[in-house]
C-alpha positions, 0 to 999 in steps of 0.5 A, a space after each residue: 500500500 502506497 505512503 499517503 504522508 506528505 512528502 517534503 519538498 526544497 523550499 524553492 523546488 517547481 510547484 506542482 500544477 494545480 497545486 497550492 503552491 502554484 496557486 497566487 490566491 488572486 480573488 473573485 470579483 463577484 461578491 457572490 462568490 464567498 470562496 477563493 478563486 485562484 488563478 494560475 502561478 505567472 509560469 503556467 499562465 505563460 507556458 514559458 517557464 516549466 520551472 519555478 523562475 526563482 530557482 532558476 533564472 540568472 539575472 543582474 545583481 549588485 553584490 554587497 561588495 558593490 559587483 555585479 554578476 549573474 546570480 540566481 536570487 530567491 526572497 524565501 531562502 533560509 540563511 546560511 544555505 549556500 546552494 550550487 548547481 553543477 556548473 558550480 554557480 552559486 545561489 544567492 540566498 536572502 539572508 533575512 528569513 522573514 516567514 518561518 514557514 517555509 517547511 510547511 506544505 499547505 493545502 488550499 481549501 476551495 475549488 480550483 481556478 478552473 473551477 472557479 467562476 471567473 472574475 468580472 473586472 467592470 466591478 469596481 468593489 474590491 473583494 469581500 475575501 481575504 487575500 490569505 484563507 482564513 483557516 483554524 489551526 491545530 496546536 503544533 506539538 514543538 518536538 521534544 529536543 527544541 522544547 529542552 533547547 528553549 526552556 528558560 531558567 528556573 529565575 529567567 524572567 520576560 520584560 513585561 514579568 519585569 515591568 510588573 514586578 518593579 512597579 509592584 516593588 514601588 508599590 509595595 515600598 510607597 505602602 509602608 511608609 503607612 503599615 511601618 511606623 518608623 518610615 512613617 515618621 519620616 514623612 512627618 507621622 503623618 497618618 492623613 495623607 500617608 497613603 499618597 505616596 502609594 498613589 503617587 507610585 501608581 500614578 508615577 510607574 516605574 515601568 515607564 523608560 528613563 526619559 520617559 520618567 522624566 516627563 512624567 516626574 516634570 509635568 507632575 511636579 510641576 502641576 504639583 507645585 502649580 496647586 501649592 500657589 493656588 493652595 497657598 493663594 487661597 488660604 491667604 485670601 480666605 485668612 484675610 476676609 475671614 479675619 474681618 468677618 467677609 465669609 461669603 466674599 472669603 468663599 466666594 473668591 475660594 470658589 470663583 478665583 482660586 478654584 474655578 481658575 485652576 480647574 479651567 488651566 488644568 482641565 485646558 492643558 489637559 485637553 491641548 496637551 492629551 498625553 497620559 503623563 499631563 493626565 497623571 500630573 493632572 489627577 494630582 494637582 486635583 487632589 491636592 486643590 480639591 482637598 486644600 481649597 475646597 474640604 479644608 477651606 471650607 471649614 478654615 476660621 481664619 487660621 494659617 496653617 500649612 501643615 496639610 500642605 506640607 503633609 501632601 507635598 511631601 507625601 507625593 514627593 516622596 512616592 516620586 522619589 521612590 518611583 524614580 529610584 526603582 525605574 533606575 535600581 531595578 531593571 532600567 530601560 534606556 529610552 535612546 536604546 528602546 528608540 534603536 529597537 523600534 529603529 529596528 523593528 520598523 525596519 523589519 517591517 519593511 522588509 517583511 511588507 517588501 517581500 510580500 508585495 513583491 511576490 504577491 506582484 510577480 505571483 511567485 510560486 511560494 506566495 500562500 507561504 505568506 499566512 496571517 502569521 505573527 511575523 505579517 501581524 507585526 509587520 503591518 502593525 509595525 508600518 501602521 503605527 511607524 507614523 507616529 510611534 517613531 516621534 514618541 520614541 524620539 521625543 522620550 530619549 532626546 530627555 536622556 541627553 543630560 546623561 546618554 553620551 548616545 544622543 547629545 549632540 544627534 537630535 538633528 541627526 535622529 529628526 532626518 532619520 526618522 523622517 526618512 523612514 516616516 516616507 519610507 512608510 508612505 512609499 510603502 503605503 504606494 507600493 500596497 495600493 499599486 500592487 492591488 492589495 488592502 490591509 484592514 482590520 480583522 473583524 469586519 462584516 464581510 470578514 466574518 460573513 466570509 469566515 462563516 461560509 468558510 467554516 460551512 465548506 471545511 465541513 463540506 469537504 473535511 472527508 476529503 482533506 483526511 483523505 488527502 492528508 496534505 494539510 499541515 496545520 499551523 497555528 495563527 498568531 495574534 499580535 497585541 489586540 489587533 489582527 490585520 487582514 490582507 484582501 484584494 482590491 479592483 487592481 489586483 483582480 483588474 490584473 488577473 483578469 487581464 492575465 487570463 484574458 491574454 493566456 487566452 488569447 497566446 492559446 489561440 496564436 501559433 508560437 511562430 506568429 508575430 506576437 499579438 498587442 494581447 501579450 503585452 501584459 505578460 511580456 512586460 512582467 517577464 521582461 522585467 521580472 528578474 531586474 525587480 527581483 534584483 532591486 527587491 533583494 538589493 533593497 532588503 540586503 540594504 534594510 538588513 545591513 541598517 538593521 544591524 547598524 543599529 543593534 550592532 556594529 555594521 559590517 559592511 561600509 554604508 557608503 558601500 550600501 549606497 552606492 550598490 543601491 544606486 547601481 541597482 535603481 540604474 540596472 533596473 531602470 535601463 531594463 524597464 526602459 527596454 521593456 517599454 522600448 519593446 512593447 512599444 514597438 510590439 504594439 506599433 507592429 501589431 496595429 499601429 495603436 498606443 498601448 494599452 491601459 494594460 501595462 499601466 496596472 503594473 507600471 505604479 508598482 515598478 514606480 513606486 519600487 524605484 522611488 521606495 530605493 531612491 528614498 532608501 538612499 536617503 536614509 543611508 545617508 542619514 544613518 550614515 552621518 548618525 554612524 560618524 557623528 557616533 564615534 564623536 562624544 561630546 561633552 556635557 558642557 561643550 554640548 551645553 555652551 554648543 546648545 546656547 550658541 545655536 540658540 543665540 544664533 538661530 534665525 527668528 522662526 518665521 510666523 507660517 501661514 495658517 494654510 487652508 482651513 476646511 469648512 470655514 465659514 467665516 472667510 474674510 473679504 466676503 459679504 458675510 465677514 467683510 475686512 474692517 476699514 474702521 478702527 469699531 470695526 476692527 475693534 468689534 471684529 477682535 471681540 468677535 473673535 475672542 467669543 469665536 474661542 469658545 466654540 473651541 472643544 478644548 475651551 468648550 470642556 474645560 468649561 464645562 468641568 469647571 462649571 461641573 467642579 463649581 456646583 458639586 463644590 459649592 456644597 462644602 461652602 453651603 451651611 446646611 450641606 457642609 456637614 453632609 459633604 464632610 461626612 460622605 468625603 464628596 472631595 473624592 467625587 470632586 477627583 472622580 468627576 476630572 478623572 472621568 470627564 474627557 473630551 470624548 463621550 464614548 471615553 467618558 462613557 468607558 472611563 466611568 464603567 471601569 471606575 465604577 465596577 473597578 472601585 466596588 472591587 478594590 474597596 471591599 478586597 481590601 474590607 475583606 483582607 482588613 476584617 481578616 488580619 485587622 492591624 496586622 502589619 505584616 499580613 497586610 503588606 504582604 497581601 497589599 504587594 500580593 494583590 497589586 501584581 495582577 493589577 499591574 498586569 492589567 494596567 501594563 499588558 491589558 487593554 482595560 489598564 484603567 480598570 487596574 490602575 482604579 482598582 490599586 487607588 480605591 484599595 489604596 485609600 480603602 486600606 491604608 486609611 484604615 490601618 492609620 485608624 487602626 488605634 483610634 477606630 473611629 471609623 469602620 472598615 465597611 462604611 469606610 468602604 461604602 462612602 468611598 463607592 457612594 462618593 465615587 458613584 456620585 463624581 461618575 453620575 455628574 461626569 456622564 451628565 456633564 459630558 453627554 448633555 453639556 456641548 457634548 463632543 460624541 467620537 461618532 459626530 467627530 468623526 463625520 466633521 473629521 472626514 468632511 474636514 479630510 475630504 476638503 483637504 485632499 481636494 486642496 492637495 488635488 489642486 496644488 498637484 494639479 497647479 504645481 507646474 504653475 509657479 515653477 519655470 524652466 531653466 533659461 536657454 537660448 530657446 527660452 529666455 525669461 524676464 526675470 523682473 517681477 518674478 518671486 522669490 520662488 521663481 527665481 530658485 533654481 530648478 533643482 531647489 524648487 524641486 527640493 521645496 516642492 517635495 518637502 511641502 507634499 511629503 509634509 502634507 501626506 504625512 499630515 494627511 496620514 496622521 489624521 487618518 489615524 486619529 480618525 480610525 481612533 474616533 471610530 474605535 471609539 465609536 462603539 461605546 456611544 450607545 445610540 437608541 436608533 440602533 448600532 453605529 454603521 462601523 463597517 461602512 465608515 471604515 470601508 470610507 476610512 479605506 477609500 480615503 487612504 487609497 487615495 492619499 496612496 494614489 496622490 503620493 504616486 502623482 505627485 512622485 510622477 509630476 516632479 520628475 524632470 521629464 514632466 517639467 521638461 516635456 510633459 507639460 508643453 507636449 501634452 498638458 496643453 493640447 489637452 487642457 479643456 479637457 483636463 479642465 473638465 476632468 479637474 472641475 468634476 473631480 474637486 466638485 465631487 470630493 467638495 459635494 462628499 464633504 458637504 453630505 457629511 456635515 449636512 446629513 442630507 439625502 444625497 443626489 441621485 446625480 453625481 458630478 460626471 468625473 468618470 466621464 471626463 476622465 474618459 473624455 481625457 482618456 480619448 483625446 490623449 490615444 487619439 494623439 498623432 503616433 509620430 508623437 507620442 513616438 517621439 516622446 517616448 524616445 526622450 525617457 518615457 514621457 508619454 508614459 508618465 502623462 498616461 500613467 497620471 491619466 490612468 491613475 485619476 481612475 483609481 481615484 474617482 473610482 474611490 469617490 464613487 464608493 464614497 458617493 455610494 456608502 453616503 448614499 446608504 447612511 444618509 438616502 437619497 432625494 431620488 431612488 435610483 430606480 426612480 431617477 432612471 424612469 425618469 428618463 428612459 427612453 421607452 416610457 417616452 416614446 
C-alpha cells in the first residue's frame, strides 16, 4: 500500500500544477462568490517557464561588495544555505528569513481556478475575501529536543514579568511608609495623607523608560507645585476676609478665583496637551486643590496653617522619589536604546511588507507561504503605527541627553532619520495600493460573513482533506489586540483578469506568429521580472545591513550600501526602459495603436519600487552621518555652551501661514465677514473673535468641568450641606468627576464603567483582607504587594489598564486609611468602604451628565466633521498637484529666455531647489494627511461605546470610507512622485498638458466638485443626489483625446525617457481615484438616502416610457 504522508519538498523546488503552491490566491470579483478563486502561478499562465523562475533564472545583481554578476536570487531562502548547481554557480540566498514557514506544505481549501467562476473586472468593489484563507489551526506539538533547547531558567524572567514586578516593588515600598511606623515618621507621622505616596507610585510607574520618567516626574511636579500657589493663594485670601468677618466674599473668591481658575488651566492643558503623563500630573494637582481649597477651606476660621500642605507635598514627593529610584535600581530601560529597537523593528517591517508585495506582484510560486502569521501581524502593525510611534520614541530619549553620551549632540541627526523612514512608510503605503492589495482590520462584516461560509465548506469537504492528508496545520498568531487582514482590491483582480484574458488569447496564436498587442501584459512582467527581483533583494540586503547598524556594529561600509543601491535603481531602470522600448514597438507592429491601459496596472508598482530605493538612499545617508557623528562624544558642557550658541544664533522662526482651513465659514473679504476699514470695526471684529474661542472643544470642556467642579463644590461652602459633604468625603467625587470627564463621550462613557465596577472591587478586597488580619502589619503588606501584581498586569499588558490602575487607588485609600485608624477606630472598615463607592458613584453620575448633555463632543459626530474636514483637504492637495507646474519655470536657454523682473522669490530658485521645496511641502502634507487618518480610525474605535437608541453605529461602512480615503492619499503620493520628475517639467507639460487642457479642465472641475459635494453630505446629513458630478466621464473624455494623439508623437516622446508614459500613467491613475469617490458617493448614499431612488431617477428618463 502506497505512503499517503506528505512528502517534503526544497523550499524553492517547481510547484506542482494545480497545486497550492502554484496557486497566487488572486480573488473573485463577484461578491457572490464567498470562496477563493485562484488563478494560475505567472509560469503556467505563460507556458514559458516549466520551472519555478526563482530557482532558476540568472539575472543582474549588485553584490554587497558593490559587483555585479549573474546570480540566481530567491526572497524565501533560509540563511546560511549556500546552494550550487553543477556548473558550480552559486545561489544567492536572502539572508533575512522573514516567514518561518517555509517547511510547511499547505493545502488550499476551495475549488480550483478552473473551477472557479471567473472574475468580472467592470466591478469596481474590491473583494469581500481575504487575500490569505482564513483557516483554524491545530496546536503544533514543538518536538521534544527544541522544547529542552528553549526552556528558560528556573529565575529567567520576560520584560513585561519585569515591568510588573518593579512597579509592584514601588508599590509595595510607597505602602509602608503607612503599615511601618518608623518610615512613617519620616514623612512627618503623618497618618492623613500617608497613603499618597502609594498613589503617587501608581500614578508615577516605574515601568515607564528613563526619559520617559522624566516627563512624567516634570509635568507632575510641576502641576504639583502649580496647586501649592493656588493652595497657598487661597488660604491667604480666605485668612484675610475671614479675619474681618467677609465669609461669603472669603468663599466666594475660594470658589470663583482660586478654584474655578485652576480647574479651567488644568482641565485646558489637559485637553491641548492629551498625553497620559499631563493626565497623571493632572489627577494630582486635583487632589491636592480639591482637598486644600475646597474640604479644608471650607471649614478654615481664619487660621494659617500649612501643615496639610506640607503633609501632601511631601507625601507625593516622596512616592516620586521612590518611583524614580526603582525605574533606575531595578531593571532600567534606556529610552535612546528602546528608540534603536523600534529603529529596528520598523525596519523589519519593511522588509517583511517588501517581500510580500513583491511576490504577491510577480505571483511567485511560494506566495500562500505568506499566512496571517505573527511575523505579517507585526509587520503591518509595525508600518501602521511607524507614523507616529517613531516621534514618541524620539521625543522620550532626546530627555536622556543630560546623561546618554548616545544622543547629545544627534537630535538633528535622529529628526532626518526618522523622517526618512516616516516616507519610507508612505512609499510603502504606494507600493500596497499599486500592487492591488488592502490591509484592514480583522473583524469586519464581510470578514466574518466570509469566515462563516468558510467554516460551512471545511465541513463540506473535511472527508476529503483526511483523505488527502496534505494539510499541515499551523497555528495563527495574534499580535497585541489587533489582527490585520490582507484582501484584494479592483487592481489586483483588474490584473488577473487581464492575465487570463491574454493566456487566452497566446492559446489561440501559433508560437511562430508575430506576437499579438494581447501579450503585452505578460511580456512586460517577464521582461522585467528578474531586474525587480534584483532591486527587491538589493533593497532588503540594504534594510538588513541598517538593521544591524543599529543593534550592532555594521559590517559592511554604508557608503558601500549606497552606492550598490544606486547601481541597482540604474540596472533596473535601463531594463524597464527596454521593456517599454519593446512593447512599444510590439504594439506599433501589431496595429499601429498606443498601448494599452494594460501595462499601466503594473507600471505604479515598478514606480513606486524605484522611488521606495531612491528614498532608501536617503536614509543611508542619514544613518550614515548618525554612524560618524557616533564615534564623536561630546561633552556635557561643550554640548551645553554648543546648545546656547545655536540658540543665540538661530534665525527668528518665521510666523507660517495658517494654510487652508476646511469648512470655514467665516472667510474674510466676503459679504458675510467683510475686512474692517474702521478702527469699531476692527475693534468689534477682535471681540468677535475672542467669543469665536469658545466654540473651541478644548475651551468648550474645560468649561464645562469647571462649571461641573463649581456646583458639586459649592456644597462644602453651603451651611446646611457642609456637614453632609464632610461626612460622605464628596472631595473624592470632586477627583472622580476630572478623572472621568474627557473630551470624548464614548471615553467618558468607558472611563466611568471601569471606575465604577473597578472601585466596588478594590474597596471591599481590601474590607475583606482588613476584617481578616485587622492591624496586622505584616499580613497586610504582604497581601497589599500580593494583590497589586495582577493589577499591574492589567494596567501594563491589558487593554482595560484603567480598570487596574482604579482598582490599586480605591484599595489604596480603602486600606491604608484604615490601618492609620487602626488605634483610634473611629471609623469602620465597611462604611469606610461604602462612602468611598457612594462618593465615587456620585463624581461618575455628574461626569456622564456633564459630558453627554453639556456641548457634548460624541467620537461618532467627530468623526463625520473629521472626514468632511479630510475630504476638503485632499481636494486642496488635488489642486496644488494639479497647479504645481504653475509657479515653477524652466531653466533659461537660448530657446527660452525669461524676464526675470517681477518674478518671486520662488521663481527665481533654481530648478533643482524648487524641486527640493516642492517635495518637502507634499511629503509634509501626506504625512499630515496620514496622521489624521489615524486619529480618525481612533474616533471610530471609539465609536462603539456611544450607545445610540436608533440602533448600532454603521462601523463597517465608515471604515470601508476610512479605506477609500487612504487609497487615495496612496494614489496622490504616486502623482505627485510622477509630476516632479524632470521629464514632466521638461516635456510633459508643453507636449501634452496643453493640447489637452479643456479637457483636463473638465476632468479637474468634476473631480474637486465631487470630493467638495462628499464633504458637504457629511456635515449636512442630507439625502444625497441621485446625480453625481460626471468625473468618470471626463476622465474618459481625457482618456480619448490623449490615444487619439498623432503616433509620430507620442513616438517621439517616448524616445526622450518615457514621457508619454508618465502623462498616461497620471491619466490612468485619476481612475483609481474617482473610482474611490464613487464608493464614497455610494456608502453616503446608504447612511444618509437619497432625494431620488435610483430606480426612480432612471424612469425618469428612459427612453421607452417616452416614446
Amino acid at each position: 500500500m502506497e505512503d499517503s504522508s506528505p512528502q517534503r519538498r526544497p523550499q524553492n523546488a517547481v510547484p506542482l500544477l494545480r497545486s497550492p503552491l502554484s496557486d497566487p490566491g488572486l480573488l473573485s470579483s463577484s461578491p457572490q462568490n464567498y470562496f477563493m478563486e485562484r488563478s494560475q502561478s505567472l509560469n503556467e499562465l505563460t507556458g514559458v517557464y516549466s520551472s519555478s523562475p526563482s530557482g532558476v533564472s540568472e539575472i543582474d545583481v549588485i553584490l554587497d561588495d558593490g559587483s555585479q554578476q549573474k546570480r540566481t536570487v530567491s526572497l524565501s531562502t533560509l540563511p546560511g544555505n549556500d546552494h550550487h548547481d553543477s556548473s558550480d554557480e552559486s545561489i544567492i540566498d536572502d539572508s533575512t528569513p522573514l516567514l518561518k514557514s517555509h517547511k510547511d506544505i499547505y493545502h488550499a481549501i476551495g475549488y480550483s481556478s478552473k473551477d472557479a467562476p471567473s472574475s468580472s473586472s467592470s466591478s469596481d468593489d474590491d473583494s469581500d475575501e481575504p487575500f490569505f484563507p482564513v483557516t483554524r489551526y491545530k496546536k503544533r506539538r514543538p518536538s521534544q529536543a527544541n522544547t529542552h533547547k528553549k526552556q528558560p531558567g528556573f529565575f529567567h524572567l520576560t520584560t513585561a514579568q519585569r515591568s510588573v514586578l518593579k512597579c509592584s516593588f514601588a508599590y509595595l515600598l510607597g505602602s509602608l511608609f503607612t503599615f511601618v511606623p518608623y518610615l512613617n515618621g519620616w514623612i512627618g507621622n503623618n497618618h492623613t495623607s500617608s497613603h499618597l505616596v502609594a498613589t503617587a507610585t501608581v500614578f508615577f510607574n516605574p515601568a515607564k523608560t528613563l526619559g520617559g520618567m522624566v516627563e512624567a516626574a516634570a509635568y507632575g511636579w510641576g502641576y504639583v507645585l502649580f496647586a501649592n500657589v493656588i493652595c497657598w493663594g487661597s488660604m491667604i485670601t480666605t485668612d484675610f476676609f475671614v479675619d474681618r468677618n467677609h465669609y461669603l466674599i472669603a468663599h466666594l473668591i475660594s470658589l470663583f478665583v482660586w478654584l474655578a481658575g485652576s480647574t479651567f488651566i488644568v482641565s485646558f492643558l489637559k485637553a491641548h496637551w492629551n498625553k497620559p503623563p499631563v493626565g497623571t500630573a493632572s489627577s494630582l494637582c486635583f487632589i491636592t486643590i480639591f482637598i486644600i481649597v475646597v474640604r479644608e477651606g471650607s471649614v478654615n476660621r481664619g487660621d494659617f496653617d500649612t501643615t496639610r500642605i506640607n503633609q501632601i507635598t511631601g507625601a507625593v514627593a516622596t512616592g516620586t522619589l521612590i518611583t524614580v529610584a526603582c525605574c533606575i535600581l531595578f531593571w532600567p530601560v534606556s529610552a535612546a536604546k528602546k528608540l534603536k529597537n523600534n529603529l529596528d523593528e520598523t525596519l523589519g517591517s519593511y522588509r517583511v511588507l517588501l517581500k510580500l508585495l513583491t511576490k504577491t506582484f510577480l505571483l511567485d510560486d511560494d506566495l500562500p507561504e505568506f499566512k496571517a502569521n505573527r511575523t505579517l501581524q507585526t509587520a503591518i502593525q509595525a508600518h501602521q503605527s511607524s507614523f507616529t510611534a517613531l516621534q514618541k520614541s524620539l521625543a522620550e530619549a532626546k530627555l536622556e541627553t543630560f546623561w546618554n553620551t548616545n544622543m547629545r549632540g544627534k537630535h538633528a541627526l535622529y529628526d532626518s532619520v526618522i523622517k526618512s523612514m516616516q516616507r519610507l512608510a508612505q512609499h510603502m503605503g504606494g507600493l500596497r495600493s499599486s500592487c492591488g492589495i488592502q490591509f484592514e482590520i480583522m473583524g469586519s462584516e464581510k470578514t466574518k460573513q466570509y469566515k462563516e461560509m468558510a467554516r460551512k465548506k471545511r465541513k463540506m469537504y473535511s472527508a476529503f482533506r483526511q483523505a488527502s492528508n496534505l494539510f499541515v496545520p499551523q497555528k495563527p498568531a495574534v499580535v497585541g489586540e489587533t489582527n490585520w487582514n490582507v484582501r484584494a482590491g479592483y487592481r489586483r483582480r483588474r490584473f488577473q483578469e487581464e492575465i487570463r484574458r491574454q493566456k487566452a488569447s497566446d492559446q489561440l496564436v501559433p508560437s511562430t506568429s508575430q506576437p499579438e498587442a494581447g501579450s503585452t501584459l505578460v511580456d512586460f512582467i517577464q521582461t522585467i521580472r528578474g531586474p525587480l527581483k534584483s532591486l527587491a533583494f538589493t533593497c532588503k540586503q540594504t534594510l538588513l545591513h541598517l538593521q544591524n547598524s543599529f543593534s550592532a556594529q555594521p559590517a559592511t561600509s554604508l557608503y558601500l550600501l549606497r552606492s550598490n543601491l544606486q547601481k541597482a535603481i540604474v540596472l533596473f531602470e535601463s531594463s524597464q526602459n527596454e521593456a517599454i522600448q519593446k512593447l512599444y514597438s510590439s504594439y506599433n507592429h501589431s496595429n499601429g495603436t498606443l498601448m494599452g491601459e494594460d501595462i499601466f496596472l503594473v507600471y505604479f508598482f515598478v514606480f513606486n519600487m524605484t522611488e521606495f530605493a531612491r528614498e532608501l538612499i536617503v536614509l543611508v545617508e542619514s544613518v550614515e552621518r548618525l554612524n560618524e557623528a557616533n564615534k564623536h562624544k561630546m561633552g556635557l558642557i561643550t554640548w551645553i555652551l554648543a546648545w546656547i550658541k545655536k540658540k543665540k544664533g538661530a534665525p527668528k522662526k518665521v510666523k507660517k501661514s495658517p494654510g487652508f482651513v476646511p469648512n470655514e465659514r467665516n472667510t474674510v473679504n466676503t459679504l458675510h465677514t467683510p475686512t474692517p476699514t474702521t478702527t469699531w470695526r476692527k475693534f468689534f471684529i477682535n471681540v468677535w473673535y475672542t467669543f469665536s474661542l469658545f466654540k473651541l472643544q478644548k475651551i468648550r470642556y474645560a468649561t464645562k468641568a469647571t462649571v461641573a467642579t463649581i456646583l458639586l463644590a459649592s456644597f462644602a461652602f453651603i451651611d446646611s450641606t457642609k456637614a453632609w459633604f464632610i461626612e460622605w468625603r464628596m472631595e473624592w467625587a470632586l477627583i472622580t468627576l476630572m478623572v472621568v470627564m474627557t473630551p470624548t463621550v464614548g471615553g467618558t462613557n468607558i472611563v466611568a464603567v471601569y471606575r465604577i465596577f473597578s472601585t466596588i472591587f478594590g474597596c471591599y478586597t481590601a474590607m475583606i483582607f482588613y476584617m481578616l488580619f485587622p492591624g496586622n502589619m505584616y499580613a497586610l503588606a504582604l497581601l497589599t504587594w500580593l494583590f497589586s501584581i495582577p493589577n499591574f498586569w492589567i494596567i501594563l499588558h491589558h487593554k482595560h489598564g484603567k480598570f487596574g490602575q482604579f482598582q490599586l487607588l480605591a484599595y489604596n485609600l480603602v486600606m491604608l486609611n484604615k490601618f492609620n485608624d487602626r488605634d483610634t477606630n473611629q471609623i469602620e472598615v465597611w462604611w469606610l468602604a461604602t462612602v468611598r463607592c457612594t462618593a465615587i458613584l456620585a463624581g461618575v453620575v455628574l461626569g456622564l451628565i456633564a459630558t453627554a448633555y453639556v456641548w457634548p463632543y460624541e467620537a461618532r459626530v467627530e468623526l463625520r466633521k473629521g472626514l468632511s474636514d479630510f475630504l476638503l483637504r485632499l481636494a486642496w492637495l488635488y489642486q496644488k498637484l494639479v497647479s504645481i507646474h504653475r509657479d515653477y519655470i524652466l531653466p533659461a536657454t537660448p530657446d527660452n529666455l525669461v524676464d526675470l523682473d517681477g518674478l518671486s522669490e520662488t521663481q527665481v530658485l533654481t530648478l533643482d531647489a524648487q524641486k527640493k521645496m516642492a517635495t518637502q511641502s507634499f511629503m509634509d502634507l501626506e504625512l499630515g494627511l496620514q496622521r489624521s487618518l489615524l486619529e480618525l480610525q481612533s474616533l471610530l474605535s471609539q465609536t462603539p461605546n456611544e450607545p445610540r437608541l436608533k440602533g448600532a453605529f454603521p462601523v463597517d461602512t465608515y471604515r470601508d470610507m476610512l479605506l477609500s480615503c487612504q487609497n487615495i492619499v496612496d494614489r496622490f503620493l504616486s502623482m505627485r512622485t510622477i509630476i516632479l520628475k524632470d521629464d514632466w517639467y521638461e516635456q510633459v507639460q508643453h507636449d501634452l498638458m496643453l493640447p489637452l487642457s479643456l479637457a483636463r479642465r473638465e476632468m479637474v472641475g468634476n473631480v474637486i466638485l465631487y470630493f467638495y459635494l462628499l464633504a458637504s453630505a457629511l456635515r449636512l446629513k442630507t439625502p444625497m443626489p441621485p446625480y453625481f458630478p460626471p468625473a468618470r466621464k471626463a476622465w474618459q473624455s481625457l482618456l480619448v483625446q490623449l490615444r487619439e494623439m498623432p503616433i509620430e508623437k507620442t513616438k517621439r516622446l517616448i524616445e526622450k525617457n518615457n514621457v508619454y508614459i508618465f502623462y498616461y500613467a497620471y491619466v490612468t491613475l485619476m481612475e483609481d481615484i474617482i473610482r474611490e469617490l464613487d464608493k464614497l458617493g455610494n456608502n453616503m448614499t446608504l447612511l444618509f438616502g437619497a432625494l431620488v431612488p435610483s430606480n426612480q431617477w432612471e424612469q425618469l428618463f428612459d427612453e421607452e416610457d417616452h416614446p
